[in-house]
C-alpha positions in Angstrom: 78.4 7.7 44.6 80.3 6.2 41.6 79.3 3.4 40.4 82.2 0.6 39.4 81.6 -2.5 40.4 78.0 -4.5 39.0 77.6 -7.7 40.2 74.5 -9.3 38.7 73.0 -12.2 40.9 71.5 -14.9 38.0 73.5 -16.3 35.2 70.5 -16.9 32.8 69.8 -15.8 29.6 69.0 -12.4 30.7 71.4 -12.4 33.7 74.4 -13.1 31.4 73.4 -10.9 29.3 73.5 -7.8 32.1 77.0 -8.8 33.0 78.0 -8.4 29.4 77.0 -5.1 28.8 78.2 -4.1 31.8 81.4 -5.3 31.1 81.6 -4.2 27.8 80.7 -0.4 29.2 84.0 -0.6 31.6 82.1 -1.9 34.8 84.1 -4.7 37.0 81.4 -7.5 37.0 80.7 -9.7 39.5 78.4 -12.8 38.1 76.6 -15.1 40.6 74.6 -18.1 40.4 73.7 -20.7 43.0 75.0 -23.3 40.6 79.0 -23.5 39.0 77.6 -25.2 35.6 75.3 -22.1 35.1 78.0 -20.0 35.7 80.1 -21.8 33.0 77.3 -21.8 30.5 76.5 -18.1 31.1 80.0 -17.0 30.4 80.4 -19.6 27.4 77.4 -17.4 25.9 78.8 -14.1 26.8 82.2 -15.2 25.0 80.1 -16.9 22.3 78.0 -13.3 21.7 81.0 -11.2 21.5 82.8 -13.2 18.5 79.8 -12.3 16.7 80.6 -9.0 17.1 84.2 -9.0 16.3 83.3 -11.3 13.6 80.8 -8.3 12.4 83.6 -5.7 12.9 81.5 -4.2 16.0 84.1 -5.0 18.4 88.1 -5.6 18.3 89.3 -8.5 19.6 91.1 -6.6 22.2 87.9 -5.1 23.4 86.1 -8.6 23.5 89.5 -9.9 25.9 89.0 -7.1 28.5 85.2 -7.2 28.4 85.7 -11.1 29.5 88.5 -10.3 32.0 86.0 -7.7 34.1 83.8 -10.2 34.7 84.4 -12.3 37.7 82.1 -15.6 39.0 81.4 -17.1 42.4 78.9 -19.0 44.1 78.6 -16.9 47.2 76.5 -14.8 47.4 77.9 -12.7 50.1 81.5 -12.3 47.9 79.7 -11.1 45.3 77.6 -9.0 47.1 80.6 -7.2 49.1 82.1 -4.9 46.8 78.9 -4.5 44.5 78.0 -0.6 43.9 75.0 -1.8 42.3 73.2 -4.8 42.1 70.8 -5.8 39.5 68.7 -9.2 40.3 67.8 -11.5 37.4 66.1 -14.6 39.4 63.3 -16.3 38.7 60.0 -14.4 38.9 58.8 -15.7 41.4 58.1 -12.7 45.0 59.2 -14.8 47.4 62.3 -15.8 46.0 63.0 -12.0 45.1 61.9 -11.1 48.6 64.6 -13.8 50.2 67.4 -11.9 47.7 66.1 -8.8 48.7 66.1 -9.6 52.3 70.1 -10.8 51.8 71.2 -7.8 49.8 70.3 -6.2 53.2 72.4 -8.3 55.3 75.6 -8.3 52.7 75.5 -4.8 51.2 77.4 -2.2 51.9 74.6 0.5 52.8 75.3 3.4 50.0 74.7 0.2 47.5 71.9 0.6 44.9 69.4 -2.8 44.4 68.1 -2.8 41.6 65.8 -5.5 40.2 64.8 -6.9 36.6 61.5 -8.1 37.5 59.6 -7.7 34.5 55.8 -8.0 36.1 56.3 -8.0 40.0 55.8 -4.0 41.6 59.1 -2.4 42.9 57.5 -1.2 46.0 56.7 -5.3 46.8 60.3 -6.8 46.3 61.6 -3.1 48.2 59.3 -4.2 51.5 61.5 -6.6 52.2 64.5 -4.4 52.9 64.9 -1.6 55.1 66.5 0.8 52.6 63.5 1.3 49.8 65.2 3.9 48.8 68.2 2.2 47.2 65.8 -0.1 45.5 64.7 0.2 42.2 63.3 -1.8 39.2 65.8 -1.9 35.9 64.0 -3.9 33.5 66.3 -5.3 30.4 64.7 -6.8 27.2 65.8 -9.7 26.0 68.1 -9.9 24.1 70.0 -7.4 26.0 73.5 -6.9 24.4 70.7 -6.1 20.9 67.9 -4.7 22.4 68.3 -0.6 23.1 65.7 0.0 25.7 66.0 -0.4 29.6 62.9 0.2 31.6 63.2 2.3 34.6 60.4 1.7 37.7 60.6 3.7 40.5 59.6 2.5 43.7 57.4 4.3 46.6 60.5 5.2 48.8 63.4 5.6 45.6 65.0 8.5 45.9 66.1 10.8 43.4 70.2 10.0 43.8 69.6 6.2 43.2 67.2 7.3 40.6 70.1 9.3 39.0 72.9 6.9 39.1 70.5 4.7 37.6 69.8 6.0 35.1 73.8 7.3 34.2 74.6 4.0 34.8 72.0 2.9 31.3 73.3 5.7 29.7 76.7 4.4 30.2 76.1 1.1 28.6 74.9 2.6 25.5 71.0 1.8 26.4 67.9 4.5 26.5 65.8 4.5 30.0 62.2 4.2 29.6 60.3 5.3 33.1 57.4 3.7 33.9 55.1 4.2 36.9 55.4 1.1 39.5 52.1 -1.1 38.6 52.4 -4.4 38.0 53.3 -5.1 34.3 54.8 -1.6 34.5 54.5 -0.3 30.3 56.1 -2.8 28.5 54.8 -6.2 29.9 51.5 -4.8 30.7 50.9 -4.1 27.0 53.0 -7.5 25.4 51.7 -9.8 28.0 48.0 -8.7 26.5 48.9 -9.0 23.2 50.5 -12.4 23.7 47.5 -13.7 25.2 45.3 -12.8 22.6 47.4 -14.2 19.9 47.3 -17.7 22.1 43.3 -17.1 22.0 43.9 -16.8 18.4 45.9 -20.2 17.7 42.7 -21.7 20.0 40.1 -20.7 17.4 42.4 -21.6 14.3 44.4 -19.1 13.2 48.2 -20.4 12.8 51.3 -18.8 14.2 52.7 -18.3 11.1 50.1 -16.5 9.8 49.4 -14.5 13.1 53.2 -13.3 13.3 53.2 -12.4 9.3 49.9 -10.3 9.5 51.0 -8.2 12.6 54.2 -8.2 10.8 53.4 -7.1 7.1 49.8 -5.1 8.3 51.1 -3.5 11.9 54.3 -3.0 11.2 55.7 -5.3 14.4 59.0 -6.3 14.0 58.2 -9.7 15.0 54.9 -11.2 15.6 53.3 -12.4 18.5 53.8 -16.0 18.6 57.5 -15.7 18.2 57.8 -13.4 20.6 56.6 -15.5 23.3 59.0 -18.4 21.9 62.0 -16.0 22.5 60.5 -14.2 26.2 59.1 -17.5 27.3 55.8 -19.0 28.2 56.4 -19.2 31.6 57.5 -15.4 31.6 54.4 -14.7 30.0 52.2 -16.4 32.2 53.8 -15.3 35.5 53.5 -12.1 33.8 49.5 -12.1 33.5 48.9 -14.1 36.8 50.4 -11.0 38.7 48.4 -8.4 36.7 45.6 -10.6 37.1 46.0 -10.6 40.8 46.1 -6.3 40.9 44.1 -5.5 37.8 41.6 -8.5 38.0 40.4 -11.5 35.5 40.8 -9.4 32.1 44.6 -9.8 32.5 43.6 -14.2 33.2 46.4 -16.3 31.5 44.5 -18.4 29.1 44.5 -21.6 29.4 46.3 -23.1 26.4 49.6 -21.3 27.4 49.2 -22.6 30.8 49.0 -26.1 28.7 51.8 -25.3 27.0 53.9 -23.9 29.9 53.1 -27.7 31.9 53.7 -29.3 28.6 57.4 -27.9 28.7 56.5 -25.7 25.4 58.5 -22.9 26.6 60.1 -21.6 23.1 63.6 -20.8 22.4 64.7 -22.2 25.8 63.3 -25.7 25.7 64.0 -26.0 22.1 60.3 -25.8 21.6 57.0 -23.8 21.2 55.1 -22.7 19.0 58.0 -22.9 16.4 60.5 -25.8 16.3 64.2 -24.7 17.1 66.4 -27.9 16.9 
């Protein structure tokens, strides 16, 4: 099966971000979001990104007006799921929600189409159980932010079979991103490992230590492009602690959120999104 048409359901930071690359590749794009205004802001984003890169020289402006006419927006989710050869989830991480999408796709899908999933904590095999095609389902894990960030993790479910496995994987190729597989536990490789060292650096600011001063010594002594603290500002302190609650629930208490960033997610500290965490962006 070729794939030519992506619709991505979610038109969040990440979700927007997905359509855009996609886009940019040559894929028609099908964006969808329960809500019209998210739709709009998403899109506003998209168009906002890709000045910067004609602006840079990275793009022409010719490339930047057909990568915004490929992608298409609705509000139904069965349109957009209709003529989708693949579709790549970006809702809230939450299982049930992903489950109820799941259990959609089924009903809306054309049956040769791949459902792939950007969970970023949540086991492929899970979300998969609530379809009865496993093997068209598997986990495609962006980083944020996607149109900069050159990885894509790749999870592969119990029941994924090696053609979806293959278009997967040409379809990353495709939009000029590198496939990292990782086995399907919760966390997978990259979440399992940032989500621990986030939550050490929150232990940290508990006993003392400041952000800034966290960030600039894993920075200048570890080598880290960018520290800890800031790193949860731009994935999110909810992400973060959704994250560790469901390793915490497979692995056990070692992965336990800790309390101050379960504070600080009630307290609406979220980081870039909110405007606030533990640096000030407004």
């Amino acid at each position: 099966m070729e794939i030519k048409t992506v619709t991505v359901i979610g038109a969040g930071v990440m979700g927007g971000g997905v359509a855009q690359v996609s886009a940019a590749a040559g894929y028609n794009v099908i964006l969808n979001d329960i809500a019209e205004t998210s739709l709009k802001n998403a899109l506003g984003a998209i168009k906002s990104s890709l000045n910067k890169m004609v602006d840079k020289g990275k793009l022409s402006e010719e490339d930047m007006r057909m990568t915004i006419a490929r992608i298409n927006t609705t509000t139904s989710l069965e349109k957009a799921c209709l003529d989708a050869d693949l579709i790549i989830e970006c809702v809230f991480e939450n299982l049930d929600l992903k489950k109820k999408m799941f259990t959609d796709f089924d009903r809306y899908c054309k049956p040769e189409a791949i459902l792939g999933t950007n969970t970023s904590a949540i086991p492929v095999t899970e979300i998969a159980s609530a379809t009865s095609r496993g093997e068209k389902v598997i986990g495609i894990h962006f980083m944020n932010p996607v149109p900069l960030m050159k990885g894509v993790e790749i999870i592969r479910g119990q029941l994924t079979s090696e053609e979806t496995m293959k278009e997967t994987l040409a379809y990353v190729a495709k939009i000029g991103k590198e496939s990292a597989i990782a086995v399907d536990y919760a966390g997978f490789i990259v979440t399992r490992l940032l989500d621990v060292l986030i939550n050490e650096a929150i232990k940290l600011v508990q006993e003392g230590n400041s952000p800034e001063e966290i960030d600039k010594a894993m920075k200048l002594c570890a080598g880290h492009p960018m520290g800890p603290c800031k790193l949860l500002d731009l994935v999110g302190a909810e992400i973060a602690m959704h994250g560790m609650e469901t390793m915490q629930r497979d692995f056990g208490d070692r992965y336990k959120p800790h309390p101050l960033l379960k504070k600080r997610v009630l307290a609406g500290l979220l980081g870039m999104k909110t405007g606030r965490g533990f640096y000030d962006y407004v």
